[in-house]
C-alpha positions as CSV (number, residue, x, y, z in Angstrom):
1,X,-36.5,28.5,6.7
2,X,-35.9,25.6,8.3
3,X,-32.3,23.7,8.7
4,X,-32.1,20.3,7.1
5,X,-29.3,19.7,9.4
6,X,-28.5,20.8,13.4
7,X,-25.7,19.8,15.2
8,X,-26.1,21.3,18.7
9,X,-24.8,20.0,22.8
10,X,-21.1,20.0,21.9
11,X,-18.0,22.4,21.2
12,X,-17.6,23.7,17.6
13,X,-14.4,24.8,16.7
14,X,-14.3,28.1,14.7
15,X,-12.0,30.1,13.3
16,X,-11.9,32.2,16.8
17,X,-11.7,28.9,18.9
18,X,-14.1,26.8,20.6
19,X,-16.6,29.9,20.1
20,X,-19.7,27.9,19.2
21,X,-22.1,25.0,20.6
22,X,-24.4,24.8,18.1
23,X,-24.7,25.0,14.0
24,X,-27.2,24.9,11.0
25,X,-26.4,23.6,8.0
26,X,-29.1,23.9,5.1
27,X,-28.8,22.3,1.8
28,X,-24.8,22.1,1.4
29,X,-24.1,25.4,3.5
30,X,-23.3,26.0,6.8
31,X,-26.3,28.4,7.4
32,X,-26.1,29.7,11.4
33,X,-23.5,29.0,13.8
34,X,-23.6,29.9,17.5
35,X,-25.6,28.5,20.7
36,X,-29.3,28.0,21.8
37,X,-30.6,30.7,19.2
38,X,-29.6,28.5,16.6
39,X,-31.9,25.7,17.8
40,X,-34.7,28.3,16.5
41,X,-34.1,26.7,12.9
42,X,-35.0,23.5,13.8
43,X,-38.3,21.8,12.4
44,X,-39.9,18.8,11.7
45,X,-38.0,17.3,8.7
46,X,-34.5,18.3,10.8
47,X,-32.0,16.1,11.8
48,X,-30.6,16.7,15.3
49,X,-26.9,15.5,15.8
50,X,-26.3,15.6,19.8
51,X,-22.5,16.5,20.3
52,X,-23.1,15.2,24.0
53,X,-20.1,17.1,24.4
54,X,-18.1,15.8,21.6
55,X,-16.1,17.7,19.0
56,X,-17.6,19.8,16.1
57,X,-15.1,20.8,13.6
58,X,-14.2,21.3,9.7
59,X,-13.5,18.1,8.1
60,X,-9.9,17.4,7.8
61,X,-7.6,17.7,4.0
62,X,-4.9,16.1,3.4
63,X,-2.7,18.4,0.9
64,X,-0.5,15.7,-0.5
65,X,-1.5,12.2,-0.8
66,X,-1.9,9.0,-3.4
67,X,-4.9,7.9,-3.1
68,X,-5.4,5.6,-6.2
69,X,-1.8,3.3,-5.6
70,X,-2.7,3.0,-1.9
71,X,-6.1,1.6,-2.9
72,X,-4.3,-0.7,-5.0
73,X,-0.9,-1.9,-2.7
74,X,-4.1,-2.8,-0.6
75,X,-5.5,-4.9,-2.6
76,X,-2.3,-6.7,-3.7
77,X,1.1,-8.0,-1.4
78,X,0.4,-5.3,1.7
79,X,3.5,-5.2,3.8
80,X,2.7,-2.3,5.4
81,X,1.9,-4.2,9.2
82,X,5.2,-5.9,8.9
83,X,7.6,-4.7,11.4
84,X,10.8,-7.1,11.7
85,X,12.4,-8.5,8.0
86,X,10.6,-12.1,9.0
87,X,7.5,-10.6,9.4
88,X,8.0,-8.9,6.2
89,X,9.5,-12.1,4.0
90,X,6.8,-14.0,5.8
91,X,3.8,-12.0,4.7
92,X,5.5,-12.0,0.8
93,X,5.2,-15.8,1.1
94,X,1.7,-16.0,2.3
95,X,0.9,-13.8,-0.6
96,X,2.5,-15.8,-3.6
97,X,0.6,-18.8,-1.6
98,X,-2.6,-17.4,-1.4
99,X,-2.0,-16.4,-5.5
100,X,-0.6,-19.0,-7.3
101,X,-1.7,-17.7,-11.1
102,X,-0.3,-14.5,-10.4
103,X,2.5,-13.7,-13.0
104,X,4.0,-10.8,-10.9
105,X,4.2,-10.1,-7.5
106,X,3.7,-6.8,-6.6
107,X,2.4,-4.4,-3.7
108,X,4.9,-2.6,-1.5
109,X,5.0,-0.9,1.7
110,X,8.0,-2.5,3.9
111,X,10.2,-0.6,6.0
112,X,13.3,0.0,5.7
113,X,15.2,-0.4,9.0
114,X,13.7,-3.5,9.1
115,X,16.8,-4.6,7.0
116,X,20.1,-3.2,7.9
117,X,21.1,-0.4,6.0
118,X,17.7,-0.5,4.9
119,X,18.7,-2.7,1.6
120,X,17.1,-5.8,1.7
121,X,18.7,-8.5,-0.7
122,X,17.2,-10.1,-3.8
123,X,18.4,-13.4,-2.3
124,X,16.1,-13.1,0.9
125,X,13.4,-12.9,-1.3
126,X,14.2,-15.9,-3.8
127,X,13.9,-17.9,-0.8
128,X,10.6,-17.2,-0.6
129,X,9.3,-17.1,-4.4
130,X,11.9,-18.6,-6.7
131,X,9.7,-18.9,-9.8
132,X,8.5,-15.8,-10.4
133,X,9.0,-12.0,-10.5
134,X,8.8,-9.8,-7.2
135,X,8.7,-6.1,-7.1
136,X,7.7,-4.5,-4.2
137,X,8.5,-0.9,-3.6
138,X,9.4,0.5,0.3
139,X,7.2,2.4,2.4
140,X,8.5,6.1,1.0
141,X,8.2,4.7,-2.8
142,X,11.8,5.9,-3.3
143,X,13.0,2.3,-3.3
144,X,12.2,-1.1,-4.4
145,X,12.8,-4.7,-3.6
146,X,13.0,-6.9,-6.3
147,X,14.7,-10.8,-6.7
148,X,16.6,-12.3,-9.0
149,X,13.7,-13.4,-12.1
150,X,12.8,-9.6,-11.8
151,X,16.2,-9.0,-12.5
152,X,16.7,-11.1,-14.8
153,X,13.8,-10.4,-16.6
154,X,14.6,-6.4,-16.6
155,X,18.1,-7.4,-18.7
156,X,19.5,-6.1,-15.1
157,X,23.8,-7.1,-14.7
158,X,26.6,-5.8,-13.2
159,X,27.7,-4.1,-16.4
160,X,23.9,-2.1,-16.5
161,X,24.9,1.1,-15.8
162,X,22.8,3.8,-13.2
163,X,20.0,5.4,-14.9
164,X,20.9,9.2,-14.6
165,X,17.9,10.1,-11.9
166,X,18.6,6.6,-9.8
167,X,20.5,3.6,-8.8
168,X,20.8,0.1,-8.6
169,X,21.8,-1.1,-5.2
170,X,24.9,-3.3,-5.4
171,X,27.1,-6.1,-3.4
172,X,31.0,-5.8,-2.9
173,X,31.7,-8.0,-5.9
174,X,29.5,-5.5,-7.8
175,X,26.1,-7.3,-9.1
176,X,23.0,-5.8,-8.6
177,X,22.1,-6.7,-5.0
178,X,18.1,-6.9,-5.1
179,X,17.4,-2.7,-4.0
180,X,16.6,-0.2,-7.0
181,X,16.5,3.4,-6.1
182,X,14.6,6.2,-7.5
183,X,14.8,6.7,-11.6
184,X,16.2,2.6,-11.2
185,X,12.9,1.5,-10.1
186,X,11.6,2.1,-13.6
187,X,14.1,-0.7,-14.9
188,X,11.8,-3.3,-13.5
189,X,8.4,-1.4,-12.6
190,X,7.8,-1.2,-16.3
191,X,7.5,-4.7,-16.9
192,X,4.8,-5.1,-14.5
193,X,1.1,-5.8,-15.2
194,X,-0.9,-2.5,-15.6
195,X,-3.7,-2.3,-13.6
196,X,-7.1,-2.2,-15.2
197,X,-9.6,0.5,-15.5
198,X,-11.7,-1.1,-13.7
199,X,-8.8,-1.5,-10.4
200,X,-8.4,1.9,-10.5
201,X,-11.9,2.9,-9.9
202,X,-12.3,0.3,-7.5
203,X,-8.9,1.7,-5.6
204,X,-9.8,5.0,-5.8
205,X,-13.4,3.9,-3.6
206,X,-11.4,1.5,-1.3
207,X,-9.1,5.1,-0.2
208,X,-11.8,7.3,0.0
209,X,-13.5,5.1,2.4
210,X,-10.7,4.9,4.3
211,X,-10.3,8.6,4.4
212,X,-13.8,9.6,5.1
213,X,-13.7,7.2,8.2
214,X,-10.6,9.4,9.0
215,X,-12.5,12.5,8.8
216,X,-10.6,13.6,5.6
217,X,-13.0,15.1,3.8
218,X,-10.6,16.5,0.6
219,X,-7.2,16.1,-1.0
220,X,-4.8,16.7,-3.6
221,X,-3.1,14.3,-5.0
222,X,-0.2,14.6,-5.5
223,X,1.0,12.8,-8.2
224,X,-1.9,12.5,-11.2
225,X,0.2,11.3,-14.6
226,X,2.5,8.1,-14.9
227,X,5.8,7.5,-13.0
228,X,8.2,4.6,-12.4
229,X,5.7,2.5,-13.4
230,X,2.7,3.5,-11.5
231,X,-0.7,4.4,-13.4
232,X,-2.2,8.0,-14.2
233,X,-5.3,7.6,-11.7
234,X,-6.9,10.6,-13.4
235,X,-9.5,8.6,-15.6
236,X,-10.3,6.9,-12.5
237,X,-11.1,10.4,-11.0
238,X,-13.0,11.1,-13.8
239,X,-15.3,8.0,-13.8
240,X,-16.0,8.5,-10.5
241,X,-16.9,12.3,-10.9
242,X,-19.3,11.4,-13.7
243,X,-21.0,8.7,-11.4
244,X,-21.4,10.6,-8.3
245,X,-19.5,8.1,-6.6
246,X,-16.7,10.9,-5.8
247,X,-17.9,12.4,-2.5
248,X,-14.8,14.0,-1.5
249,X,-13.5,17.0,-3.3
250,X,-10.5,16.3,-4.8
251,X,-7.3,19.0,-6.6
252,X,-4.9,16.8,-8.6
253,X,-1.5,17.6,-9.5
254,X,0.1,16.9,-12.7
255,X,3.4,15.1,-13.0
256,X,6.1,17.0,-14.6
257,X,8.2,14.8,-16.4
258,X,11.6,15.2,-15.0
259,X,12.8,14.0,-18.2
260,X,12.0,16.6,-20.2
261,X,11.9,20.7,-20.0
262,X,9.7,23.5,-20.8
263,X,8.3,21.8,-24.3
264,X,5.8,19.3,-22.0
265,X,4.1,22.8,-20.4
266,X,1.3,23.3,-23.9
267,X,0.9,19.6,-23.1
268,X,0.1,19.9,-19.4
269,X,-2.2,23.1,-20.3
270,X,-4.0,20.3,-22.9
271,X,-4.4,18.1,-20.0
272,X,-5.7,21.0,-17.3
273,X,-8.1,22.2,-20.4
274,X,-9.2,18.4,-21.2
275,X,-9.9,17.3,-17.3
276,X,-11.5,20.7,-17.1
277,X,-14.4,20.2,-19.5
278,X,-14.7,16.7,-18.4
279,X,-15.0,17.8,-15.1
280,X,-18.2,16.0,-13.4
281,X,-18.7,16.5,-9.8
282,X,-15.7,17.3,-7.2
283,X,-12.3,16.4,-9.4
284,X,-10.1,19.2,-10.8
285,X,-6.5,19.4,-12.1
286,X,-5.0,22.7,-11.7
287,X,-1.4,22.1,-9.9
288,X,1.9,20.4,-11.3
289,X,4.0,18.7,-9.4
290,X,7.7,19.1,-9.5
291,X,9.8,16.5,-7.9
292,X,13.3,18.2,-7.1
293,X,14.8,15.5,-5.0
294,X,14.7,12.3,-3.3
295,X,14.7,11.0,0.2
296,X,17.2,11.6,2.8
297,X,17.4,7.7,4.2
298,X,19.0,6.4,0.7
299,X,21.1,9.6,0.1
300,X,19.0,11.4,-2.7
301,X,17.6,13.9,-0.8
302,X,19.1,17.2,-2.1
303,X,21.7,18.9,0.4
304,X,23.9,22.1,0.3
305,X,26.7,20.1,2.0
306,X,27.9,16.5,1.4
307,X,26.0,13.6,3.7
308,X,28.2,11.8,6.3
309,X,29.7,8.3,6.4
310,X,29.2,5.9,9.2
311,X,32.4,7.5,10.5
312,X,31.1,11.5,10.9
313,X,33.4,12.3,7.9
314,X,32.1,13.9,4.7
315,X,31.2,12.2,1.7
316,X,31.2,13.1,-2.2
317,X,27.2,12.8,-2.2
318,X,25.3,16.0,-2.1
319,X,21.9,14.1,-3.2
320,X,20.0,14.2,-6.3
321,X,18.7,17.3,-8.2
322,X,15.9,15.5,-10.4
323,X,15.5,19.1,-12.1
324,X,18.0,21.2,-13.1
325,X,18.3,24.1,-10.8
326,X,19.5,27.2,-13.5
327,X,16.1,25.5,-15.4
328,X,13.8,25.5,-12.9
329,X,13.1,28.9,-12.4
330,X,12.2,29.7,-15.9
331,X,9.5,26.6,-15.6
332,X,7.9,27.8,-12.8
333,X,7.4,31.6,-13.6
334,X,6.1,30.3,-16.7
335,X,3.7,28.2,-14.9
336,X,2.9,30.7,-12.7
337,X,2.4,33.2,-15.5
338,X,-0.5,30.5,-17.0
339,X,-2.4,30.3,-13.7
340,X,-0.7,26.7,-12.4
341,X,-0.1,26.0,-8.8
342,X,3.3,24.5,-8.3
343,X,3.5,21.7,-5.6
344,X,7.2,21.1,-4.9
345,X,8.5,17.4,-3.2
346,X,11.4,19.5,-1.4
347,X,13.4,17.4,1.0
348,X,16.5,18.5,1.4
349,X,18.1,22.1,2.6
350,X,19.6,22.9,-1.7
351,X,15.6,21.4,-2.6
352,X,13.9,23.7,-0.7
353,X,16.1,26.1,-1.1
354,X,15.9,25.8,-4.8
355,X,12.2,26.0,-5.0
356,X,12.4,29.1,-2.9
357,X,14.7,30.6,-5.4
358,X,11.9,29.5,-8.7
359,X,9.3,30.9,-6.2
360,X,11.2,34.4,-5.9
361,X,12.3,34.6,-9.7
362,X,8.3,33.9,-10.5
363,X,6.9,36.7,-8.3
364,X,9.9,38.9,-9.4
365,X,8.8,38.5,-13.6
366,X,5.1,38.1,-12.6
367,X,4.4,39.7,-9.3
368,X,2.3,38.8,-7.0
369,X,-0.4,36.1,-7.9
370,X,-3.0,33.9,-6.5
371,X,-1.3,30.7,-7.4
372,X,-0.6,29.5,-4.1
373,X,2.7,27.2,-4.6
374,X,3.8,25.0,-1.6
375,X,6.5,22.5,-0.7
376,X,5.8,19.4,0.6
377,X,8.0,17.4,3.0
378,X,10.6,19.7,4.4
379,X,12.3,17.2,6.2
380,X,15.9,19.7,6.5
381,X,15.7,23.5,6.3
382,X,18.5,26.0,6.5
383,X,16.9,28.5,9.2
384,X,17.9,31.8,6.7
385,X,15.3,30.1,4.7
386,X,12.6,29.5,7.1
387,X,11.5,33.6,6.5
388,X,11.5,33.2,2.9
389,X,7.9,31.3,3.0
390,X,6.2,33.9,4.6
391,X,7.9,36.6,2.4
392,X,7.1,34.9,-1.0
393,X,3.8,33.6,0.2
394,X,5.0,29.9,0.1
395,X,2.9,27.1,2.1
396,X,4.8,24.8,4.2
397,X,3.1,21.7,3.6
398,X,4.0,19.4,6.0
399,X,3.7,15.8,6.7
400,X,3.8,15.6,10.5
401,X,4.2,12.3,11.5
402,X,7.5,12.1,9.8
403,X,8.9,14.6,13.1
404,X,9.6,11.9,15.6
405,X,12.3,9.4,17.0
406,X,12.0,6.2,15.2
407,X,14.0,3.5,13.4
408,X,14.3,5.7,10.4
409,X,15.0,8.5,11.4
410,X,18.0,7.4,14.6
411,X,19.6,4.8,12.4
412,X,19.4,5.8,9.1
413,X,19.2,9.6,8.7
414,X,20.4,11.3,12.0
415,X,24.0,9.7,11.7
416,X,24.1,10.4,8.0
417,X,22.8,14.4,8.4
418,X,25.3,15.4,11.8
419,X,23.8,17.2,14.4
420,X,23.7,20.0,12.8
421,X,21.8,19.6,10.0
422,X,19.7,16.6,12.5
423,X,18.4,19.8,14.1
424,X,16.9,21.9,11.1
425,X,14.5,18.7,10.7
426,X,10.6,19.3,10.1
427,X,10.9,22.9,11.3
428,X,7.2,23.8,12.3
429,X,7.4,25.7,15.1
430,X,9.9,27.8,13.8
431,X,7.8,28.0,9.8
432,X,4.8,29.5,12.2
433,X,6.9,31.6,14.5
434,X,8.2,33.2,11.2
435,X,4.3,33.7,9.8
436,X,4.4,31.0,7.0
437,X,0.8,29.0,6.7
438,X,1.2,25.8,7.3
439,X,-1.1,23.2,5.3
440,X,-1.0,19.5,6.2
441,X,-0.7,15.7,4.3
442,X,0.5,12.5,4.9
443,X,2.0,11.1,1.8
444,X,0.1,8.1,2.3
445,X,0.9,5.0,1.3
446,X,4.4,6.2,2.6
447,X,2.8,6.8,6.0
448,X,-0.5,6.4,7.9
449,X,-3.1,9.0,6.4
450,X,-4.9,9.4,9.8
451,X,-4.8,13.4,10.4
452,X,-5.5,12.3,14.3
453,X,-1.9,10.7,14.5
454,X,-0.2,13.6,12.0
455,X,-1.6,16.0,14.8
456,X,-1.0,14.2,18.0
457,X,3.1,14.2,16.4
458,X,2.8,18.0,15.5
459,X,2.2,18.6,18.9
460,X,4.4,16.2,21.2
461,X,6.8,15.3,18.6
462,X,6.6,11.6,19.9
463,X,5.3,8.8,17.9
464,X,1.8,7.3,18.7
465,X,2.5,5.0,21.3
466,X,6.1,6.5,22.0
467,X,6.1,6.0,25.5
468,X,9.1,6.9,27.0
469,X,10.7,8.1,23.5
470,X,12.8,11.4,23.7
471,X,10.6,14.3,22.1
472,X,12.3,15.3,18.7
473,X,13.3,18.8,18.9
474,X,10.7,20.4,21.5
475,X,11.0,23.9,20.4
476,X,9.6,22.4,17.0
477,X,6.2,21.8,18.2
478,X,3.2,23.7,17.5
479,X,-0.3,24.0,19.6
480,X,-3.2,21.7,19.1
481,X,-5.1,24.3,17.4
482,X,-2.5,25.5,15.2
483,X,-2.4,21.9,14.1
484,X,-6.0,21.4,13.5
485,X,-5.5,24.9,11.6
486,X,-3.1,23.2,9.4
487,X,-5.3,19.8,8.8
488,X,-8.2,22.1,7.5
489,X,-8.0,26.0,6.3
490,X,-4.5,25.6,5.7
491,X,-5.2,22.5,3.4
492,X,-8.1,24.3,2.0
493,X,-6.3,27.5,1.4
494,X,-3.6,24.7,-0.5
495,X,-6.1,23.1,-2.6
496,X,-7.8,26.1,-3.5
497,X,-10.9,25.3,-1.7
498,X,-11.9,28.7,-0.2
499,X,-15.1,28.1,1.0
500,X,-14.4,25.2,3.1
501,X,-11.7,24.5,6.3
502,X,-13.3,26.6,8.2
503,X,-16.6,26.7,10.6
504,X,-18.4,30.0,9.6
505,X,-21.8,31.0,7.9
506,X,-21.5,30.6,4.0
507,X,-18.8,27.5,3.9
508,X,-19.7,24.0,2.5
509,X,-21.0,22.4,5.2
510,X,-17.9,19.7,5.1
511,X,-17.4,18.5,9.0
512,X,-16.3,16.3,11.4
513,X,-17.5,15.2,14.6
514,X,-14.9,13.3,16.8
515,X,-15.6,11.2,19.7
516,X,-14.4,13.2,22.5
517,X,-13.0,16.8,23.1
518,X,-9.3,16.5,22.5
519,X,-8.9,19.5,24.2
520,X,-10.2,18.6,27.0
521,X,-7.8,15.6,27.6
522,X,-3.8,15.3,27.9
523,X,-1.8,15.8,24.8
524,X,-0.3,12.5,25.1
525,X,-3.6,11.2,24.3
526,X,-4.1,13.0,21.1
527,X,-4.2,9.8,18.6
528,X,-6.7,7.8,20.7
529,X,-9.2,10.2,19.2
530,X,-11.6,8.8,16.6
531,X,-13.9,10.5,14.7
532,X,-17.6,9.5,14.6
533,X,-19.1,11.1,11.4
534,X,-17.8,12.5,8.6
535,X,-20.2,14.8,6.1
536,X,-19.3,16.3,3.1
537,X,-21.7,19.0,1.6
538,X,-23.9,18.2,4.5
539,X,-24.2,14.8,3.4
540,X,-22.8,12.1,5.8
541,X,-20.3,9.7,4.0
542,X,-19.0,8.0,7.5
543,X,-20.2,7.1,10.9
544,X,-17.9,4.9,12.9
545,X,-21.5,3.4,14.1
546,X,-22.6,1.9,11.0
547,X,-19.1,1.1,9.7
């Protein structure tokens, strides 16, 4: 029988290594994989891909990322390029220009330490649109921006008080300075225009053709219900499923309202049930997602011991526990008990260690199980619990490009943590060393989705572009293939998607080719890799030539 498709002149990576030149794909399987014997399944009707020495691997999955509102924040005020806080206030200006009849504006994406303390004020951006609502939320979607109408509009004064899961940013003479953190965001995010249906879908096809040009050829994402103001994209999953306009395969993960306890679980079974028999195509629902705490750069991220002033000396803040820790073991042993996976955002050392804790009580009541629970983010790690993973069968999912000096991280986390607690940061080395599976995300819109970059950081621990930059915590890096490893089988073994991640006889035939061999070339020259073609189910979705 002959092979519909043959990839063949190039190095394939397997699960042994770069074992392979040559491999047969027939119908949506990966049929043959080895060298010139494979070229015997070629036949008239068979397309020949020449690697001419490029790069043959499993297409790349991203285990947490937002597809749907990164599709949308780049269709509306994208401040995501903006570097310095002119460049930012002037690319809000150009928008409002450029969309006069718009009521609200709204989009997102600036960075922090391009403001100092990262709190931009609402008065910077009432010089640049007076007359009408602003809301724009940061690059990590743990913060907004907002001026005074929004404010105003939101009932927002000095005498509101702090929601119980957030806060609104304030000057010395108290008023509300223009910054709303976490559970405060919601204040103002609710009162601005839903998207449509129809912006959704659209969205959803923007991202996932900017994710098939970046090889990524399946995610979960990781947030699929409504929060602070951002829409449930899962109808938009569902529309696209039905259409066949869905090419990648996609897990999502149900928001757990961190409002409310155990009595929303029969409702999230209703909604696994209901997106179940909808299902059409490549979208399925079968994770919750637990947010435990916030992010370490505005204080919220959960930590066993107080954060530091600007002086080195404790402070009453510990962070934020968005869930209540004696709770949240009973939730997730029952979830576990009902077949859900739970995907954790753990930040903090008392986060992770908290979700550790539910992990151990569920496999205690239930034993063990094939749920497959992970913890995204893992920015600070107490090392006693780095073993724990591995014991409880945990995933680390990480989001590598994070583990480098930068703005963010030297001005407004490292002084804040100590060095101490500076050096438990984004622990992969040591989460493999200890036998934990790593699986990989980006988080994106908080940061770039390109797997390329997350790897080329995994390994150096410098930023794309870093130059000279001091390598963040060296014994933290991890090998080039361990880090493909994490971008593909252990993202597949994440989103439950067994028969994929991997280069072997009997897998979907979801791959990538790259433009070059990046082992082949230095390691500081890891992110100037591209990749060529993208195919999903044999099917090519992306090819950097006719992009």
């Amino acid at each position: 029988m002959h092979a519909d498709l043959l990839f063949t002149g190039g190095p394939v990576l397997t699960p042994e290594g770069r074992t392979a030149t040559a491999v047969a794909v027939t119908g949506d399987r990966i049929t043959a994989v080895g060298h010139q014997e494979v070229h015997e399944l070629a036949g008239p009707r068979t397309e020949v891909v020449d690697l001419a020495g490029r790069l043959l691997l499993p297409g790349f999955q991203d285990a947490h990322v937002h597809p749907v509102p990164a599709g949308l924040e780049l269709a509306q005020c994208d401040l995501t390029g903006a570097r310095t806080a002119d460049e930012t206030l002037a690319a809000v200006r150009a928008y409002a220009d450029a969309h006069p009849g718009r009521e609200w504006i709204t989009g997102g994406g600036w960075s922090m330490e391009a403001f100092a303390g990262g709190t931009p004020t609402k008065e910077l951006l009432d010089a640049v649109v007076p007359d009408r609502p602003v809301y724009l939320p940061n690059r990590d979607h743990h913060g907004a921006w907002v001026n005074s109408r929004a404010l105003a509009l939101a009932g927002i004064t000095r005498g509101t008080p702090d929601p119980a899961d957030g806060r609104i940013d304030r000057d010395a003479a108290g008023e509300p300075s223009g910054t709303l953190q976490e559970g405060a965001m919601r204040l103002v995010g609710r009162l601005t225009p839903p998207a449509t249906q129809a912006d959704r879908v659209a969205a959803l096809l923007h991202a996932q053709r900017h994710l098939h040009a970046l090889g990524i050829t399946a995610w979960q994402d990781a947030l699929v219900g409504e929060f602070l103001g951002m829409d449930d994209p899962s109808q938009a999953y569902l529309a696209a499923a039905r259409d066949g306009s869905l090419t990648a395969r996609v897990v999502g993960a149900l928001w757990w309202d961190r409002e409310r306890g155990a009595e929303q679980i029969p409702e999230l079974l209703e909604r696994r049930e209901a997106l179940k028999q909808s299902r059409h195509g490549r979208f399925r629902a079968g994770s919750v997602k637990l947010m435990l705490d916030g992010v370490a750069e505005t204080g919220t991220a959960a930590l066993l011991e107080p954060y530091l002033d600007r002086c080195g000396c404790a402070t009453a803040n510990r962070g934020t526990s968005f869930l209540d820790p004696e709770q949240l073991p009973k939730y997730v042993t029952e979830l576990d008990a009902l077949g859900f996976q739970c995907h954790f955002h753990a930040l903090g050392d008392r986060a992770v260690r908290d979700a550790l804790d539910a992990i151990e009580a569920a496999r205690g009541v239930n034993g063990p199980s094939d749920t497959r629970p992970h913890l995204a983010h893992l920015q600070v790690v107490q090392p006693s619990d780095v073993p724990r993973f591995a014991r409880l069968g945990a995933v680390a999912n990480i989001q590598p490009l994070w583990a480098a000096h930068e703005p963010q991280m030297d001005e407004l986390t490292i002084p804040f943590l100590g060095p101490e607690r500076a050096a438990w940061q984004y622990p992969f080395g040591a989460l493999l060393r200890s036998g934990a599976r790593l699986a990989a995300g980006s988080d994106w819109p908080v940061s770039s989705p390109d797997p390329l970059h997350g790897i080329h950081v995994a390994v150096n621990r410098v930023a794309p572009g870093g130059g000279d930059t001091p390598v963040f915590l060296p014994a933290e890096r991890i090998g080039l293939a361990e880090a493909f490893t994490a971008y593909t089988a252990g993202s597949a073994y994440a989103n439950h998607l067994d028969d994929t991640g991997e280069v072997r006889v009997g897998a979907l035939a979801d791959l990538i080719v790259l433009d070059r061999d990046p082992f082949d070339g230095p390691a500081g020259a890891i992110a100037d890799t591209r990749v060529a073609q993208t195919y999903v189910g044999g099917a090519r979705v992306y090819a950097a030539h006719e992009a």
